[in-house]
N, C-alpha and C positions, 0 to 999 in steps of 0.2 A: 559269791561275792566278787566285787569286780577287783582281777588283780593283774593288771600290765599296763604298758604304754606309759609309763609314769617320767615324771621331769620336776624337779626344784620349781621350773616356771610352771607348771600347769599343776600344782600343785591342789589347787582349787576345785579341780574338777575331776582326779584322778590321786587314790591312795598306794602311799607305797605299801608292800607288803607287811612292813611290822605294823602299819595301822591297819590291814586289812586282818592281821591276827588279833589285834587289841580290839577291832568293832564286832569281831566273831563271838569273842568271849565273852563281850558286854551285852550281848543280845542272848546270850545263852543259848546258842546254838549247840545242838548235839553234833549237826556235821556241818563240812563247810565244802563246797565246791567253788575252787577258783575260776574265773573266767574271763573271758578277754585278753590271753595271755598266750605265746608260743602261734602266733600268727603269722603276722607279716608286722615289720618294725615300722609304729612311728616314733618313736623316743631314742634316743643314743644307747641303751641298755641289748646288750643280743637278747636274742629271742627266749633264751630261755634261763636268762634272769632272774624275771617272777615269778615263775616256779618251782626255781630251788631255792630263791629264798622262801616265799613263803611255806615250803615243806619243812625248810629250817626251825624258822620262826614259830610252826605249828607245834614241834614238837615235844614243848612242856605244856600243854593246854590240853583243856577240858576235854574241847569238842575234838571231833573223828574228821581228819583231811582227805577228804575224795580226791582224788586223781585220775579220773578214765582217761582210757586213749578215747579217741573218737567212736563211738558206736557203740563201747561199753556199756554193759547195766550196772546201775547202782542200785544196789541195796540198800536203802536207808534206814530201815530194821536191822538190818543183819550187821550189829557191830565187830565182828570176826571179818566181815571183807575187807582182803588188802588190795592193795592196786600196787602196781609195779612201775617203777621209778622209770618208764619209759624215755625218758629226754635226754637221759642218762647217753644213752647209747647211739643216738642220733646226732649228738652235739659235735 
């Protein structure tokens, strides 16, 4: 799901993350991979914004939050894989 770059004005064509948790849920997804997010800034928010919030936001919901670093495999069977809060530590 698409989750950065987001602005009040561009609202239209870009979700902030508590609506990228609410369209997750409503589709009934088992997992969610955000994306577009922790790039290169075009919105006033730092980079890694979108995805601490939406790990926030994910974490009364149904569905399973992916987070790979780059090059990571997902399992999307394997509901026991974690990912590691990588942004964490780069910020």
């Amino acid at each position: 799901m698409e989750n950065g770059q987001y602005d009040a004005a561009w609202h239209a064509v870009h979700c902030h993350p508590n609506e990228v948790a609410q369209a997750t849920e409503e589709l009934n997804a088992r997992n969610m991979i955000p994306v577009h997010h922790s790039k290169f800034s075009l919105a006033k928010h730092p980079w890694y914004e979108p995805i601490t919030r939406i790990t926030e936001y994910s974490k009364s919901r149904k569905y399973r939050l992916a987070t790979p670093m780059i090059g990571e495999l997902v399992e999307l069977d394997n509901d026991h894989q974690r990912f590691k809060q990588w942004w964490e530590n780069i910020r």
